[in-house]
N, C-alpha and C positions, 0 to 999 in steps of 0.2 A: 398629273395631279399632285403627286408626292412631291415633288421639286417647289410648286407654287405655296405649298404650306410650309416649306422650310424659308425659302424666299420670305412669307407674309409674314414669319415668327423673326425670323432676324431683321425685317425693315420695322418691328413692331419697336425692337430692342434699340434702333437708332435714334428715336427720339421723334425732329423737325426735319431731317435730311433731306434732299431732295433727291429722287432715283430716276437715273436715266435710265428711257424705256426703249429706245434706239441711238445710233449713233452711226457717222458716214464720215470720212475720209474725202475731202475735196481738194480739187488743184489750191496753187497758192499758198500750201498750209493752215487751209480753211477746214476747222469740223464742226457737220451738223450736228445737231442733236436735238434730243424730243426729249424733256422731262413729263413726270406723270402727272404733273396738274398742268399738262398740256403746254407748257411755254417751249417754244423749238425757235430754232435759229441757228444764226453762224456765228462762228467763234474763230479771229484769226491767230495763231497758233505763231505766226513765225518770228517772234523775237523769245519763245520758249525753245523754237529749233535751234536757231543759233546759239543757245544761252550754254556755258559748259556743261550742266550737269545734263542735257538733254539735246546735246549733242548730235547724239546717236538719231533723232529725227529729222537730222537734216536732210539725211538721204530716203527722197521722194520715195522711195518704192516699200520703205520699212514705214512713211506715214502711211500709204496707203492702206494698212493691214490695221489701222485702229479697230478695236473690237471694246463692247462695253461687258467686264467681267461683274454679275449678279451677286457675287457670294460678296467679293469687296466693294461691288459700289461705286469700281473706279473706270475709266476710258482707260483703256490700256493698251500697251505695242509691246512684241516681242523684245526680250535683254531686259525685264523687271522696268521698264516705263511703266509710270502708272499716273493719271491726273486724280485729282479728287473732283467731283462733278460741282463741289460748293464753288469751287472759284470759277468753272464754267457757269454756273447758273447764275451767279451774283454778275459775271459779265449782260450776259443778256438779260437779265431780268435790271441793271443802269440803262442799257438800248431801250428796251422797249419805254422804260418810263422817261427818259429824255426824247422818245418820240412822241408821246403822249403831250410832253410838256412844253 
């Protein structure tokens, strides 16, 4: 219970952000993810593995280990990778309205 009121006071302090509420590691360089007003889907990832500064994701076994850190708000892998969730959400949330459309 003490963890989800410090959670609730710092998402309070972010504004419009959007928080992911799970996240998954898929073959391909694909990751799911589930934000809290319910939007989930896939995100393909592999022209940020090969990009220099993220590098370090190229090797399949270190994307595996994607974890969503609560305190920053971010998708994150061991060696200080870290996504911000706004440019994963702004991706799926162009999908889904270009399916709609």
């Amino acid at each position: 219970m003490g963890m989800s009121l410090v959670n609730r006071r710092y998402r309070s302090r972010r504004g419009s952000m959007h928080t992911v509420t799970e996240c998954r590691a898929e073959g391909n360089y694909t990751l799911w993810v589930r934000f809290d007003d319910g939007l989930e889907g896939r995100v393909y990832l592999g022209e940020f593995a090969l990009a220099t500064s993220y590098g370090r994701l190229f090797d399949e076994d270190l994307f595996s280990r994607a974890a969503f850190d609560p305190v920053s708000n971010t998708v994150t892998w061991g060696g200080g990778i870290n996504l911000d969730p706004e440019v994963l959400y702004r991706d799926l949330a162009s999908k889904a309205h270009a399916a709609v459309h």
